[in-house]
N, C-alpha and C positions, 0 to 999 in steps of 0.2 A: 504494500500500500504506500502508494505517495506521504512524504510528511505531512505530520501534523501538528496543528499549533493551537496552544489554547489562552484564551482571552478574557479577561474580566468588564464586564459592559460596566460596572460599577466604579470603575480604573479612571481617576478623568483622562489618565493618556490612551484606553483604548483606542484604537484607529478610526478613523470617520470611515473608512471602508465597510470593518467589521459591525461596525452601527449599523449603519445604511444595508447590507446582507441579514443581519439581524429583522430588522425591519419590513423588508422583502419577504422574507420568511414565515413575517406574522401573517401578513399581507397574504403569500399562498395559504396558509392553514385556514383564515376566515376565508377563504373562495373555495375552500377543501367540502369534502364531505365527514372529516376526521371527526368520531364521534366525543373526542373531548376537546374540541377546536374552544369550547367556552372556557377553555381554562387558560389559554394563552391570550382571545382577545377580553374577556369581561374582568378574568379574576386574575391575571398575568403578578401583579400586585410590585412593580419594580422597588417603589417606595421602600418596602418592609423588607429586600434584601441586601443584608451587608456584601454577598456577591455573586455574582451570577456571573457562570463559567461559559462559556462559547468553544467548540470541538472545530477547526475548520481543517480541509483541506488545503492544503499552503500553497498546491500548481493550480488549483483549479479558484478557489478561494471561495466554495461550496461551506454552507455551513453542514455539520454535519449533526451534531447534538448540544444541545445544552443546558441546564440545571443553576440553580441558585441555594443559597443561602439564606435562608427566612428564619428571620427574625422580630420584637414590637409589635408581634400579633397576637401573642394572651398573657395574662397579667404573669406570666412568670421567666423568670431570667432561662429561657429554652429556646432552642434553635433547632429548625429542619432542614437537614440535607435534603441533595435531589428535587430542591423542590421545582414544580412544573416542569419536571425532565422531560424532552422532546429530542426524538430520533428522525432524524431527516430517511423517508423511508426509501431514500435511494443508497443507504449505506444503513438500513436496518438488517445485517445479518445478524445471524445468533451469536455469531461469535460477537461481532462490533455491540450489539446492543448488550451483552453482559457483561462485557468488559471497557469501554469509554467511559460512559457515564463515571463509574465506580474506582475505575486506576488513575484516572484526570480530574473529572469534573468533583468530585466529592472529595480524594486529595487534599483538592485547593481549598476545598471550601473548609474541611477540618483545621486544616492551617490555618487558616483567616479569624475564625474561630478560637482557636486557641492566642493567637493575637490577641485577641480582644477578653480574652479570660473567659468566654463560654466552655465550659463543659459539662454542660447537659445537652446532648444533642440526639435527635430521632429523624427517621426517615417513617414515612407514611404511604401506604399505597389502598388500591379499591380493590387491589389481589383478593380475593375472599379461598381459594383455596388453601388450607391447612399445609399439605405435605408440600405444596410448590413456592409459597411463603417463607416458610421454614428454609430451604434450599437456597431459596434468594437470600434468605438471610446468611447463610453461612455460605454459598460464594461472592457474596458480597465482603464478608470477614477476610477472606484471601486474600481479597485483590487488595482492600484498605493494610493487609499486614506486608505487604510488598513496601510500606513505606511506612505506618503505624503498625508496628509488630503488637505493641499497648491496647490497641483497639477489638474490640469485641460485638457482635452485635446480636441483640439478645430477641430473638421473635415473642413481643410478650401475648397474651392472652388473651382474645375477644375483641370486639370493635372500641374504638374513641373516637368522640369527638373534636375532632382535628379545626373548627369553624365557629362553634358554639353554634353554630345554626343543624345541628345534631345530622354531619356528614359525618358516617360512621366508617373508621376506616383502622387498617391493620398497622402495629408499632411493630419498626422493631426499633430495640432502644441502644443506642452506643454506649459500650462501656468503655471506659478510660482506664489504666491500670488496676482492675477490679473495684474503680470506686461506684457501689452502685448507690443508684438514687429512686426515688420515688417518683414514680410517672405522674404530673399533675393530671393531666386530661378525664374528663370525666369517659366512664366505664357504661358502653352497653347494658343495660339490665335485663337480662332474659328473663322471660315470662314461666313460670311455671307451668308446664303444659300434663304433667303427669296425672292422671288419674284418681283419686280419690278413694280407697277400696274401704 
């Protein structure tokens, strides 16, 4: 694969290139029929990320994927990786899509983060399957120990709300040299459905 080179839109030296392809980008997804397009044009939220990672192609200057750093979005000192990660699906193989995001884009963002003394940090997704969650979560731990050997990432239990507007979605939660901590987000409450005998 051609190099590649990764960019922070939050950077003021970013390039007015990598803006401007950023931007193009958004531009095809709202023309797309991409069934989570409303999450790049409604709820994209640049504000509330300390950074946001850009994957591009360096001969072609193709963007290729990119994820942020969110942050300022519930009352507690917590940050999400990955967040509104987006695969340009002309470089969505299996292989690029489990590995980019995860060995680059979330890298950087751990870094940035610990800059700034966050470490409480989660990634979230609408994955709802148990056994393939799990597995995201632990090749996900691989690819972050390639450069955080310290890092850990812990698939927790049931849905949370990631929005307060009760979007229910799966954690898994980063550990930092086994410092664990208590997940704020409020917890699914499953209903009782058992029988009565």
């Amino acid at each position: 694969m051609e190099k590649l080179e990764v960019y922070d839109l939050k950077n003021p030296n970013c390039p007015t290139w990598v803006k401007n392809k950023f931007y193009g980008e958004l531009e095809k997804i709202k023309q797309s029929n991409y069934s989570l397009k409303n999450n790049y044009i409604k709820y994209l939220k640049l504000d509330k990320m300390l950074s946001f990672n850009i994957i591009v192609n360096d001969k072609d200057r193709d963007i290729i994927c990119f994820s942020g750093l969110q942050i300022n979005s519930w009352p507690y000192d917590i940050a999400r990786v990955s967040a509104r990660h987006y695969m340009n699906k002309n470089y969505a193989t299996r292989f690029l899509r489990k590995r980019l995001n995860w060995k680059i884009c979330v890298i950087e963002q751990i870094k940035k983060a610990k800059e700034h003394g966050i470490d409480k940090i989660f990634f979230s997704t609408e994955l709802m399957n148990e056994k393939i969650f799990k597995l995201q979560c632990k090749n996900s731990t691989l690819a972050i120990n390639t450069i955080f050997p310290e890092v850990k990432i812990i698939p927790l239990n049931g849905l949370y709300d990631t929005t307060n507007n009760k979007d229910w979605q799966k954690i898994g939660q980063l550990i930092i040299n086994d410092n664990i901590w208590d997940f704020p987000l409020e917890r699914k409450k499953f209903k009782d459905t058992k029988k009565k005998i």
